[in-house]
PDB file of N, CA, C and O in Angstrom, chain B, residues numbered from 101:
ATOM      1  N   UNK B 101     -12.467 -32.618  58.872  1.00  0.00           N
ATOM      2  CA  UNK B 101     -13.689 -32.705  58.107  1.00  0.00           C
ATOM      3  C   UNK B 101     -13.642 -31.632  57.028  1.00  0.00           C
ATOM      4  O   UNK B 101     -13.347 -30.453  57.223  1.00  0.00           O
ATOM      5  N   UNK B 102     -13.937 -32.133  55.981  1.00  0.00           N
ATOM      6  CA  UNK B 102     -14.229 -31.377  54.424  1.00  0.00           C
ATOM      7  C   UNK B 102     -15.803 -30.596  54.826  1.00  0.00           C
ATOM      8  O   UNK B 102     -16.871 -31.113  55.156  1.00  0.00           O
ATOM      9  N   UNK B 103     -15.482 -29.398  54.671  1.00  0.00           N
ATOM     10  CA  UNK B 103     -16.997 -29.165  54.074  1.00  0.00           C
ATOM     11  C   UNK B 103     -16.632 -27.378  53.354  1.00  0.00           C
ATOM     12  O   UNK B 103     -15.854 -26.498  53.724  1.00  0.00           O
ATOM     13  N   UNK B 104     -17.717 -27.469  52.100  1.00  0.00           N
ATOM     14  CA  UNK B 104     -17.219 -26.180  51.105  1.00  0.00           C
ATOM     15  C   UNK B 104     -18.960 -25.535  50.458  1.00  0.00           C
ATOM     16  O   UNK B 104     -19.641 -26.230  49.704  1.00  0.00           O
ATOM     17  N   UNK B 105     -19.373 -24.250  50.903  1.00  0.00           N
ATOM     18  CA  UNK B 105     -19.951 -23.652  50.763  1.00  0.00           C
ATOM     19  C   UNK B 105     -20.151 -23.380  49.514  1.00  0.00           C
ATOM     20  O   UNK B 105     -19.004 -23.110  49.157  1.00  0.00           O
ATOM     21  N   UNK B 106     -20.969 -23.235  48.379  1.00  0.00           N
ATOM     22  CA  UNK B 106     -21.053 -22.561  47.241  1.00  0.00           C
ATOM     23  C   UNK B 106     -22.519 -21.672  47.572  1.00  0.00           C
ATOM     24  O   UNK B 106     -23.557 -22.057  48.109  1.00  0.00           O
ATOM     25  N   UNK B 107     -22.193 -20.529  47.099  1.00  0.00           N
ATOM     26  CA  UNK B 107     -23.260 -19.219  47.537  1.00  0.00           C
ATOM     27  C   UNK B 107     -23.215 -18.327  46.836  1.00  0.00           C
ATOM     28  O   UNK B 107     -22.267 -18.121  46.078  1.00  0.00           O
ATOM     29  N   UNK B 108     -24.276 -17.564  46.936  1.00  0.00           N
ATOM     30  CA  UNK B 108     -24.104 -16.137  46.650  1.00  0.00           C
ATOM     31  C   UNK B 108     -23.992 -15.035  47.455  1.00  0.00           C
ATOM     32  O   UNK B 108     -24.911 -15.219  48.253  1.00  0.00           O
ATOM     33  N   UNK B 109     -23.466 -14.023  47.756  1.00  0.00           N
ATOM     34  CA  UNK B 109     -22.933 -12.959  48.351  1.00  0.00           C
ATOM     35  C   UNK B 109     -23.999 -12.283  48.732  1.00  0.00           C
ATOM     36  O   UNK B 109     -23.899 -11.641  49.778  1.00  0.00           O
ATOM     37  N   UNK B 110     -25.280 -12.257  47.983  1.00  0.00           N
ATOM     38  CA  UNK B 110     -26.907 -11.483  48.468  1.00  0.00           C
ATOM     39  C   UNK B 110     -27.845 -12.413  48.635  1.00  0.00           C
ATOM     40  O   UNK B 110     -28.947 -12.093  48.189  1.00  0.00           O
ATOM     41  N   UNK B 111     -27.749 -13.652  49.226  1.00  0.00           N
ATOM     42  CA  UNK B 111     -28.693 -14.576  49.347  1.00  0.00           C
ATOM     43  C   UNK B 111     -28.723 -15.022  50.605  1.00  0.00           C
ATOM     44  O   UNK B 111     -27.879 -15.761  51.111  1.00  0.00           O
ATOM     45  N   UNK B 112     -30.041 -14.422  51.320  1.00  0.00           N
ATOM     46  CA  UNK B 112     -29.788 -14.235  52.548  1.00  0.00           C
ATOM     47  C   UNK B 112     -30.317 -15.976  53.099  1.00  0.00           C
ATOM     48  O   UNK B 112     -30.452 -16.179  54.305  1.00  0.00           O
ATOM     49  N   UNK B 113     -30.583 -17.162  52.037  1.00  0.00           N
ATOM     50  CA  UNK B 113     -30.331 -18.520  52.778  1.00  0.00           C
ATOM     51  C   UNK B 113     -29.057 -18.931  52.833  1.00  0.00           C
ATOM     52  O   UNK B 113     -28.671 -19.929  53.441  1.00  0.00           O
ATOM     53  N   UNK B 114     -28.327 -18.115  52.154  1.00  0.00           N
ATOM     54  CA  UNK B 114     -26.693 -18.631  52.293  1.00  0.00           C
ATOM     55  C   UNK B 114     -26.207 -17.855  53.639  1.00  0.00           C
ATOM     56  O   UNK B 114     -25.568 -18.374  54.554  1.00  0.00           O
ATOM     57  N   UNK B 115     -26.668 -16.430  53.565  1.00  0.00           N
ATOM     58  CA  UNK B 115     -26.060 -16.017  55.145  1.00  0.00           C
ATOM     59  C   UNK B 115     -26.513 -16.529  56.172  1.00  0.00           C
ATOM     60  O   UNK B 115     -25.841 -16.275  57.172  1.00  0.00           O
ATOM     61  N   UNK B 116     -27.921 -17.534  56.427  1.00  0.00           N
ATOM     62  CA  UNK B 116     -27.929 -17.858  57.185  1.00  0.00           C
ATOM     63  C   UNK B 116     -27.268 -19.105  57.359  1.00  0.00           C
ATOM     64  O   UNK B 116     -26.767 -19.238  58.475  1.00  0.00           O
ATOM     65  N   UNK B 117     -27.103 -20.191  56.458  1.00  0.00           N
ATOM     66  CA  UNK B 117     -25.718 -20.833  56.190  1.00  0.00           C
ATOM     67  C   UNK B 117     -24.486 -20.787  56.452  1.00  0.00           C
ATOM     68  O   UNK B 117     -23.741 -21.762  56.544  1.00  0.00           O
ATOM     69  N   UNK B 118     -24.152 -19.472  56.611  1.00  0.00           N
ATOM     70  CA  UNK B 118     -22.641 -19.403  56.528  1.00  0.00           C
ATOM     71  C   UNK B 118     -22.777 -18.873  58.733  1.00  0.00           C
ATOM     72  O   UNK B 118     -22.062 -19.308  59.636  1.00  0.00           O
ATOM     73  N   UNK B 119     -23.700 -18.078  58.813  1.00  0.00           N
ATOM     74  CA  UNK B 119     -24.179 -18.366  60.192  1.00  0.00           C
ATOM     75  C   UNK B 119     -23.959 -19.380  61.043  1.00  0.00           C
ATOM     76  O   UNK B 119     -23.118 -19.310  61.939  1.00  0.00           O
ATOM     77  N   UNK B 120     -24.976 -20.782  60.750  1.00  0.00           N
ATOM     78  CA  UNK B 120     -25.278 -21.435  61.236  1.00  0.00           C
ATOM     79  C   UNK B 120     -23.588 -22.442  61.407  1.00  0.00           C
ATOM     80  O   UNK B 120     -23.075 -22.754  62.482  1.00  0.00           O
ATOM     81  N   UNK B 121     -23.182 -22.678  60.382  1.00  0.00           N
ATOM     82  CA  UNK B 121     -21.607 -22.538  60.076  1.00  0.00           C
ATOM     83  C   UNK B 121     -20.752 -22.080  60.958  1.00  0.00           C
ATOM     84  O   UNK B 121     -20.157 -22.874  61.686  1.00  0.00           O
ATOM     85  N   UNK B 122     -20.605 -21.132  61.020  1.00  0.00           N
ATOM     86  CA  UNK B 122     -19.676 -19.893  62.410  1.00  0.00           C
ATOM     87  C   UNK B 122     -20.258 -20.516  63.821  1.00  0.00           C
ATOM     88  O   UNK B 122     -19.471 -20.666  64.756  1.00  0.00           O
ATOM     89  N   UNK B 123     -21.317 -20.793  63.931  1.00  0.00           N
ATOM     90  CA  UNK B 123     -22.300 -20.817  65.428  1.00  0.00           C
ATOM     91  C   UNK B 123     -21.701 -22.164  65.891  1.00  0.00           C
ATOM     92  O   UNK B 123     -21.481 -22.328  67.091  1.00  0.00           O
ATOM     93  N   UNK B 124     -21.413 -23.185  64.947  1.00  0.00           N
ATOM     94  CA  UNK B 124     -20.994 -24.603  65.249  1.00  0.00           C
ATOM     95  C   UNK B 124     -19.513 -24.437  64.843  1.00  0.00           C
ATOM     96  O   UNK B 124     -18.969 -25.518  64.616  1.00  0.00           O
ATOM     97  N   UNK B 125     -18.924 -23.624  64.732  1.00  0.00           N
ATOM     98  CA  UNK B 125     -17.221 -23.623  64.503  1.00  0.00           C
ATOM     99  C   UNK B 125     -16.628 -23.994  64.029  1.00  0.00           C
ATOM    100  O   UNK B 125     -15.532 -24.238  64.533  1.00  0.00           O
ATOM    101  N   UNK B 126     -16.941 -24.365  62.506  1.00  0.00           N
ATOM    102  CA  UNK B 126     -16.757 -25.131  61.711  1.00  0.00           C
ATOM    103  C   UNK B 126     -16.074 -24.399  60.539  1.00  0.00           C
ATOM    104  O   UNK B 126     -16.603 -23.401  60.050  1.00  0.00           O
ATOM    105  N   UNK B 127     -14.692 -24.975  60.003  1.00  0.00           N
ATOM    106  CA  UNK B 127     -14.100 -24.652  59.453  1.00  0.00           C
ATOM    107  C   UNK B 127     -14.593 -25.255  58.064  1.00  0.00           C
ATOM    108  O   UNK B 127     -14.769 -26.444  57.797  1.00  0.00           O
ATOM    109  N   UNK B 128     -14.807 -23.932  57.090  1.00  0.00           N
ATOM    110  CA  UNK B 128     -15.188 -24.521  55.669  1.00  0.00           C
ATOM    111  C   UNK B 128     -14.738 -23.268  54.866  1.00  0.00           C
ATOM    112  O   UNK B 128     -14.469 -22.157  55.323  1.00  0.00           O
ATOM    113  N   UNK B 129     -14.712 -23.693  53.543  1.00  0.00           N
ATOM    114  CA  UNK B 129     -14.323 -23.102  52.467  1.00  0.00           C
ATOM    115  C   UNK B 129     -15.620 -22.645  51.536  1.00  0.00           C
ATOM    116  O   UNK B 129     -16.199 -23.420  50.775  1.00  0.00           O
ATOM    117  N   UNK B 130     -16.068 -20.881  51.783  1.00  0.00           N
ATOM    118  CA  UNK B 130     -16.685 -20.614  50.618  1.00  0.00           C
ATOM    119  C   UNK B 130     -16.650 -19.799  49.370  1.00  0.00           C
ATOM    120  O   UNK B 130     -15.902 -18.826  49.277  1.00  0.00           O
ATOM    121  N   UNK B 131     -17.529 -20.216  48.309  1.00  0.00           N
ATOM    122  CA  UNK B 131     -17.070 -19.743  47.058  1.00  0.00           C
ATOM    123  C   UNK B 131     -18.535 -19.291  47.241  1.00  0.00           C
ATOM    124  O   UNK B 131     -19.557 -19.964  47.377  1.00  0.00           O
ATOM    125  N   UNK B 132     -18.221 -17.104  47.183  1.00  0.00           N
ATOM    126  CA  UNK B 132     -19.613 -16.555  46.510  1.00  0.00           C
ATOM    127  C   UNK B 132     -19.289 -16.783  45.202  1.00  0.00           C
ATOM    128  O   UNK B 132     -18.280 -16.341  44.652  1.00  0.00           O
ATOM    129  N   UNK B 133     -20.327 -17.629  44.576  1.00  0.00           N
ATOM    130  CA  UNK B 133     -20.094 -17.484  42.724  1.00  0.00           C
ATOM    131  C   UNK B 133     -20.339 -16.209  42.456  1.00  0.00           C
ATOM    132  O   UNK B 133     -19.492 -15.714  41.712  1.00  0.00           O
ATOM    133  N   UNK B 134     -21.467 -15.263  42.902  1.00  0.00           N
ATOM    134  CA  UNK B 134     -21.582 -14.028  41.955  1.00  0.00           C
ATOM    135  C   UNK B 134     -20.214 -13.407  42.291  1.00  0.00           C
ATOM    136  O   UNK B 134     -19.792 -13.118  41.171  1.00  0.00           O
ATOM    137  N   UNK B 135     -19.261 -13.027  43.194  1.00  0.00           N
ATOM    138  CA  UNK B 135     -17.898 -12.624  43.345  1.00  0.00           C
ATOM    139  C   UNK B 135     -17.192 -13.156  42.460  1.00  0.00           C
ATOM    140  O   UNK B 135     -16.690 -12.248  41.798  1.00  0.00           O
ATOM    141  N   UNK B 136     -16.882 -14.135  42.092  1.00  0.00           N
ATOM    142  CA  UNK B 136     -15.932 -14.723  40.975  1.00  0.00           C
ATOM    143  C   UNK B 136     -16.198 -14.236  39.561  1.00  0.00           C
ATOM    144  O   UNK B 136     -17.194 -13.784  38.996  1.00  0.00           O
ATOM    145  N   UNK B 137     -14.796 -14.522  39.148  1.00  0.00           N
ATOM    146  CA  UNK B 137     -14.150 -13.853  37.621  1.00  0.00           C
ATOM    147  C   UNK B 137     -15.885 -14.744  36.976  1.00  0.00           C
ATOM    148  O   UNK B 137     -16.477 -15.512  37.734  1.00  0.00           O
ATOM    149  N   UNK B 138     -16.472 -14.411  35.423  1.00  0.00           N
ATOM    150  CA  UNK B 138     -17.107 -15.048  35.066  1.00  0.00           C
ATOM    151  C   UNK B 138     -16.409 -16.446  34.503  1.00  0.00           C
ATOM    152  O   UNK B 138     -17.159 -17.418  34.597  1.00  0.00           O
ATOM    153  N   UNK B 139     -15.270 -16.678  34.007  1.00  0.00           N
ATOM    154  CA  UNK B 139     -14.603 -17.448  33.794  1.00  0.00           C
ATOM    155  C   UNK B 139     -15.143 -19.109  35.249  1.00  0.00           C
ATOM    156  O   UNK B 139     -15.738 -20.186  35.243  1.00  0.00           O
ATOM    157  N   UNK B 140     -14.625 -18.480  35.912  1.00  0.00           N
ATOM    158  CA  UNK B 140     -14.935 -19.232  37.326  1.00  0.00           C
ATOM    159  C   UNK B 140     -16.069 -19.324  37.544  1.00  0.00           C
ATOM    160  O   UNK B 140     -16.654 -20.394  37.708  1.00  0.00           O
ATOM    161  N   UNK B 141     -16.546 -18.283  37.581  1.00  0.00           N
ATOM    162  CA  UNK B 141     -18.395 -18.718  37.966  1.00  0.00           C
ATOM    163  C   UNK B 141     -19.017 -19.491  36.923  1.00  0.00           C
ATOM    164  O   UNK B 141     -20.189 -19.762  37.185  1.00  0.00           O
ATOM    165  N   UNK B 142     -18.643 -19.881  35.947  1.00  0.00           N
ATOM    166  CA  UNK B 142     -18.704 -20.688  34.783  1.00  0.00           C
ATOM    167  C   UNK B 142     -18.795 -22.211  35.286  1.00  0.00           C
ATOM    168  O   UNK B 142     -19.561 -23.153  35.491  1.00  0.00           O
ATOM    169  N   UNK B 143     -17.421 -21.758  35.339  1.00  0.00           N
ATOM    170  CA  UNK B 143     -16.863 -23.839  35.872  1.00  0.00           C
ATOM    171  C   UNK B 143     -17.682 -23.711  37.556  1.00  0.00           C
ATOM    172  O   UNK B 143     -18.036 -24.875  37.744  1.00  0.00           O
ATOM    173  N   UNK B 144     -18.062 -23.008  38.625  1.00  0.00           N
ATOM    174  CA  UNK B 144     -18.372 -23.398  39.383  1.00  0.00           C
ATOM    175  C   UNK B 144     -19.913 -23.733  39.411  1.00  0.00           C
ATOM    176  O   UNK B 144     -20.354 -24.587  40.180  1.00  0.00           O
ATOM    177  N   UNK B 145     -20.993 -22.778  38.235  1.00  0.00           N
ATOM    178  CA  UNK B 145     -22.150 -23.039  38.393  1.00  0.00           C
ATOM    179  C   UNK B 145     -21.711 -24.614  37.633  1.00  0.00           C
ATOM    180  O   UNK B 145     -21.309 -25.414  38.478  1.00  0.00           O
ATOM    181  N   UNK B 146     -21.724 -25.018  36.575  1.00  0.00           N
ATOM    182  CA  UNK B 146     -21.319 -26.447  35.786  1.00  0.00           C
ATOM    183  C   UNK B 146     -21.308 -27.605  37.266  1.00  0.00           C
ATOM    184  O   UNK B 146     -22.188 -28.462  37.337  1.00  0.00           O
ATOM    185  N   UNK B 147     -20.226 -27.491  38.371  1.00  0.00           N
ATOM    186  CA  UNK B 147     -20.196 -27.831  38.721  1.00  0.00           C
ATOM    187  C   UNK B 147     -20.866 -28.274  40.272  1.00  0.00           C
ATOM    188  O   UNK B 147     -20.813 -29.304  40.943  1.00  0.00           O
ATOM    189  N   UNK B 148     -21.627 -26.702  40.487  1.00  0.00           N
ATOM    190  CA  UNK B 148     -23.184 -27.300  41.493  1.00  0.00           C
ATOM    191  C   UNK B 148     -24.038 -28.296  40.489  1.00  0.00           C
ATOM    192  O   UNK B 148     -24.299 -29.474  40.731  1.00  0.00           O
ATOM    193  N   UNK B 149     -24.494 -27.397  39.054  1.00  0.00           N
ATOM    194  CA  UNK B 149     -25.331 -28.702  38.444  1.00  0.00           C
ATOM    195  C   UNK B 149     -25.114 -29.998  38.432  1.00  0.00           C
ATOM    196  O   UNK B 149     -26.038 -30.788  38.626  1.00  0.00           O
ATOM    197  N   UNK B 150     -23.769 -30.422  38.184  1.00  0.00           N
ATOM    198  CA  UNK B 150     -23.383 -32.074  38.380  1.00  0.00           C
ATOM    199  C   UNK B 150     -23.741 -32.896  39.727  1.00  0.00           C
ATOM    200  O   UNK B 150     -24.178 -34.027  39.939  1.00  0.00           O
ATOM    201  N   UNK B 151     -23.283 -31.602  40.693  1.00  0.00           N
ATOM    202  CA  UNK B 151     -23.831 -32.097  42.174  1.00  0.00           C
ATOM    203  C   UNK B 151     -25.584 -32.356  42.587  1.00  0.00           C
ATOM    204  O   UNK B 151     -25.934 -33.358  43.210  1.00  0.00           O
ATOM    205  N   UNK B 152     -26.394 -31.475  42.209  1.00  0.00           N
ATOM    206  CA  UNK B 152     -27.542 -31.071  42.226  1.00  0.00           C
ATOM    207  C   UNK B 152     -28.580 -31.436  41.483  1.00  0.00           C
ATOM    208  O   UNK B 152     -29.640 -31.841  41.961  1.00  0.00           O
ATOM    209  N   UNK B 153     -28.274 -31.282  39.933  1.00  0.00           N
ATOM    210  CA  UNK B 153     -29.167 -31.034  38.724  1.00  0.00           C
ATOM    211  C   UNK B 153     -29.697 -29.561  38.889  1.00  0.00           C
ATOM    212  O   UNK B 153     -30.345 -29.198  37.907  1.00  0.00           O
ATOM    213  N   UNK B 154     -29.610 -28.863  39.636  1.00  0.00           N
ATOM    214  CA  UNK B 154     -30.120 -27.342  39.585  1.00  0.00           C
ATOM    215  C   UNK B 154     -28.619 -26.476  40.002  1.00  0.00           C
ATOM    216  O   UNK B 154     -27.521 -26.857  40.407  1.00  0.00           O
ATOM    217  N   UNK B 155     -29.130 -25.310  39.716  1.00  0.00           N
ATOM    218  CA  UNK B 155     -28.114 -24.142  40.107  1.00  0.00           C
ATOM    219  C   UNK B 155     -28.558 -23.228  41.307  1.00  0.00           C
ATOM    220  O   UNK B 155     -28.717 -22.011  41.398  1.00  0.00           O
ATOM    221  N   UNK B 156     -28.641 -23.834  41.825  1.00  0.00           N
ATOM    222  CA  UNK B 156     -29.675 -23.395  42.894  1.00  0.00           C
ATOM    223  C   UNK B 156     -28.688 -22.942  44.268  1.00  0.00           C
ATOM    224  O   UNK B 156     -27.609 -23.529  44.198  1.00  0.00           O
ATOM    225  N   UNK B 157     -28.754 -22.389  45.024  1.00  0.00           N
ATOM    226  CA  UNK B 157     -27.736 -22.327  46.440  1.00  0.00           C
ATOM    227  C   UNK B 157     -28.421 -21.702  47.422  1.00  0.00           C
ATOM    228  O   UNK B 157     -29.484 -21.117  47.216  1.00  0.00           O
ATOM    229  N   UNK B 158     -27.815 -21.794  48.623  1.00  0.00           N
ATOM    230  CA  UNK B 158     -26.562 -22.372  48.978  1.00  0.00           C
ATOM    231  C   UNK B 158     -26.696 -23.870  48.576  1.00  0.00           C
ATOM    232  O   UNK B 158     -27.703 -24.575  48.527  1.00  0.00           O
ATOM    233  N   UNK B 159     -25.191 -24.201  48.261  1.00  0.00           N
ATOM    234  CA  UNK B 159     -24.812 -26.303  48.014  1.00  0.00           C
ATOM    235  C   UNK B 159     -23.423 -26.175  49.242  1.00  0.00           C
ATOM    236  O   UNK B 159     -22.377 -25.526  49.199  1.00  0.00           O
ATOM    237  N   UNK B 160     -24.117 -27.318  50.517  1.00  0.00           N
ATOM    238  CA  UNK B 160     -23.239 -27.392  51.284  1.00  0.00           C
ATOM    239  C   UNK B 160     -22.582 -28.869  50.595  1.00  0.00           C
ATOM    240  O   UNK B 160     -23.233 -29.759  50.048  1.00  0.00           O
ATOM    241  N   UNK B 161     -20.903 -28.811  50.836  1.00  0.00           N
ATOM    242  CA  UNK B 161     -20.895 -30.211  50.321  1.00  0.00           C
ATOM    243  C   UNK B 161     -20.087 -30.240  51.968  1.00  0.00           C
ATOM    244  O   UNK B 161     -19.373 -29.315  52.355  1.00  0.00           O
ATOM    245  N   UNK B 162     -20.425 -31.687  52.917  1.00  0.00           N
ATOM    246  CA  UNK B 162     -19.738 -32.048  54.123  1.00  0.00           C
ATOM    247  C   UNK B 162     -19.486 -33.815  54.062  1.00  0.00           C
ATOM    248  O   UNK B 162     -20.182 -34.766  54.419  1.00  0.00           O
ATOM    249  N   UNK B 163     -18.380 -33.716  53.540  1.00  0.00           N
ATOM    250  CA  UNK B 163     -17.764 -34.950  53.632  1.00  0.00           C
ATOM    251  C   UNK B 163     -18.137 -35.288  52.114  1.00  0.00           C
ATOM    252  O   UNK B 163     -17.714 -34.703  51.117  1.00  0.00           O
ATOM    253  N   UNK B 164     -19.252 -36.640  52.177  1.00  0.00           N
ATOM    254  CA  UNK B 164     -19.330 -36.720  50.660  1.00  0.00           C
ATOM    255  C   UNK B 164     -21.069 -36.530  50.691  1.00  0.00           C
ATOM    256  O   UNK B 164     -21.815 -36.930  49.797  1.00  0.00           O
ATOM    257  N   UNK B 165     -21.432 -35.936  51.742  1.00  0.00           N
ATOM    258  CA  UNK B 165     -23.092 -35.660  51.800  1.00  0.00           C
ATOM    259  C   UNK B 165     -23.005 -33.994  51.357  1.00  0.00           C
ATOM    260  O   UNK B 165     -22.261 -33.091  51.738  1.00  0.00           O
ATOM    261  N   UNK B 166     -24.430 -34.051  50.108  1.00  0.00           N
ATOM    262  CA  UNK B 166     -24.203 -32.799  49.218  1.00  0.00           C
ATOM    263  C   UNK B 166     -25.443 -32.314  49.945  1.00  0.00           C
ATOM    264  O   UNK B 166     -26.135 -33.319  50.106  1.00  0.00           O
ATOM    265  N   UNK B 167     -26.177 -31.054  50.561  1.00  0.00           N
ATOM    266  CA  UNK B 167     -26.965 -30.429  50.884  1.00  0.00           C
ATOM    267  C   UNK B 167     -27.495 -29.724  50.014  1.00  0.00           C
ATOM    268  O   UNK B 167     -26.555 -29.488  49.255  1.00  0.00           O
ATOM    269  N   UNK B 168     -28.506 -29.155  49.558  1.00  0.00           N
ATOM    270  CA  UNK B 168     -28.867 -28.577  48.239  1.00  0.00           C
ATOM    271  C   UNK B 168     -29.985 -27.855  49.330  1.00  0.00           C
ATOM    272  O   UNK B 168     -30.923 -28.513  49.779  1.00  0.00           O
ATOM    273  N   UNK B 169     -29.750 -26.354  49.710  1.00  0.00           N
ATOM    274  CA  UNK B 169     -30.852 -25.738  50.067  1.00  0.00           C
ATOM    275  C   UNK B 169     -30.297 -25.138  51.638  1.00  0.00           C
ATOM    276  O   UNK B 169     -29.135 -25.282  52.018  1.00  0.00           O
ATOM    277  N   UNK B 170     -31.458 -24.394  52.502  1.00  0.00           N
ATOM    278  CA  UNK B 170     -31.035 -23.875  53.661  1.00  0.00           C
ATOM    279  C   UNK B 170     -31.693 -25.098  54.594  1.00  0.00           C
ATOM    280  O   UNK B 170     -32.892 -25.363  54.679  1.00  0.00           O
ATOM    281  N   UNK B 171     -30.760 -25.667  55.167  1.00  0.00           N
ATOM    282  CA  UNK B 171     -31.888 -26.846  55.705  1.00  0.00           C
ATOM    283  C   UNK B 171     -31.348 -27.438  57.273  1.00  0.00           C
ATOM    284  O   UNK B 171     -31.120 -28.594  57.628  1.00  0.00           O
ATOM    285  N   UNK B 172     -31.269 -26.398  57.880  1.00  0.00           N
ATOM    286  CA  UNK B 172     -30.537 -26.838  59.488  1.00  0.00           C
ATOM    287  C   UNK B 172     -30.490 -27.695  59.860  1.00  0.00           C
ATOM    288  O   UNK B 172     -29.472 -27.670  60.553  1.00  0.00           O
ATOM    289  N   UNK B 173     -31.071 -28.945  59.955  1.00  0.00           N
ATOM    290  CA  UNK B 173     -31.426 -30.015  60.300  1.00  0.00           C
ATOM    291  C   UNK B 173     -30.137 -30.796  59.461  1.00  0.00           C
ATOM    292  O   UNK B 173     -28.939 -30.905  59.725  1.00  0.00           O
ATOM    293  N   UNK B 174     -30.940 -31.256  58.384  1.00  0.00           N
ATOM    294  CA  UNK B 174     -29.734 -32.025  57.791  1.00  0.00           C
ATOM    295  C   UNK B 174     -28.389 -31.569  58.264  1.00  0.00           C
ATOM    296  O   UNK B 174     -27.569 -32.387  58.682  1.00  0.00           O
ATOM    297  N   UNK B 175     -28.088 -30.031  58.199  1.00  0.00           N
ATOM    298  CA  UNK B 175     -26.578 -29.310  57.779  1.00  0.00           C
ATOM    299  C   UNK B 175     -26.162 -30.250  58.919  1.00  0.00           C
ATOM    300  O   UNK B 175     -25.451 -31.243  58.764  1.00  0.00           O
ATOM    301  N   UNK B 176     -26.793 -29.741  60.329  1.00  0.00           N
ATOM    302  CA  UNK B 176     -26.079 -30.277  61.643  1.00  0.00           C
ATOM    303  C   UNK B 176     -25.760 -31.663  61.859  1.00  0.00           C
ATOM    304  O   UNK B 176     -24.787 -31.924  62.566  1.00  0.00           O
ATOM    305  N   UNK B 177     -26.531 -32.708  61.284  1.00  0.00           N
ATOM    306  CA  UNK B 177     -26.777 -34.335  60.616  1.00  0.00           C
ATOM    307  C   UNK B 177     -25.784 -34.153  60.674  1.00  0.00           C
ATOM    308  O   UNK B 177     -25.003 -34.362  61.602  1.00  0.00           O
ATOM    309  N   UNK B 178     -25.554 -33.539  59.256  1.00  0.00           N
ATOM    310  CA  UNK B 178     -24.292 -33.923  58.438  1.00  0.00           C
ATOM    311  C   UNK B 178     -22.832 -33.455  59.644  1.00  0.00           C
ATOM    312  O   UNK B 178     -21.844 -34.167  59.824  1.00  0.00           O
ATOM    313  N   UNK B 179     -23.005 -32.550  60.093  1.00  0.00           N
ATOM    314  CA  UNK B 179     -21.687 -31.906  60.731  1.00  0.00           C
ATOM    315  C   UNK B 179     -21.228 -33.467  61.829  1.00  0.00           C
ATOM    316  O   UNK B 179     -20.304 -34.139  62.288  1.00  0.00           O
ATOM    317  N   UNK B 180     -22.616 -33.309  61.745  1.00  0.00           N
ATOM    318  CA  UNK B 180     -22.537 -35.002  63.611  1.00  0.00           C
ATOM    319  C   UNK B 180     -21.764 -36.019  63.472  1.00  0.00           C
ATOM    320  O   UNK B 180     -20.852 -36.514  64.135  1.00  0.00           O
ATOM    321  N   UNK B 181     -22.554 -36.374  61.977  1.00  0.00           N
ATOM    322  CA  UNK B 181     -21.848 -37.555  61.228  1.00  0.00           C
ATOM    323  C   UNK B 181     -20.367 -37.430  60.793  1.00  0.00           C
ATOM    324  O   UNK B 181     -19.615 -38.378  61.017  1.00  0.00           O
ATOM    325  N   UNK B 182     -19.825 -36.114  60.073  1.00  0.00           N
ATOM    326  CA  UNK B 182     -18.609 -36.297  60.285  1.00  0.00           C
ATOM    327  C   UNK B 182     -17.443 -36.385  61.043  1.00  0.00           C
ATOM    328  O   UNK B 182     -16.319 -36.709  60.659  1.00  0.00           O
ATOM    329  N   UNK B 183     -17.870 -36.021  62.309  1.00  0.00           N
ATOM    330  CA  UNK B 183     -16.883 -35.465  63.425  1.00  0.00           C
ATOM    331  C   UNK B 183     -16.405 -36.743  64.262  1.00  0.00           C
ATOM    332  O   UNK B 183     -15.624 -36.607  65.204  1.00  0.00           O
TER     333      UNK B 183
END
């Protein structure tokens, strides 16, 4: 199963994200945008907006279901559905 975090490094709905994440053992890939070169945080905010319409985070993407927000419910949905 695909799933890839986009966050920020001081946003404590993403730590609880990246939490809730660890608690279910789930292997994912995240990008803090504020950590990245600005170059990158460039192309990565561009590319939550395409997903989203906002720049908003945490954006869980799991499988091809995009999460936009801290939202336990869905996240775990989504984890159910892919497995």
């Amino acid at each position: 199963m695909a799933v890839k975090l986009y966050a920020l490094s001081t946003c404590p709905y993403c730590m609880k994200t990246k939490k809730l994440l660890n608690e279910q053992g789930c292997d994912y890939d995240a990008v803090d945008v504020d950590l990245a070169g600005e170059e990158e945080a460039n192309r990565i905010l561009d590319e939550v907006y395409k997903l989203t319409g906002r720049q908003s985070f945490p954006v869980i993407l799991i499988g091809d279901k995009v999460i936009s927000g801290y939202n336990p419910e869905e996240i775990l949905e989504a984890l159910r559905s892919e497995k």
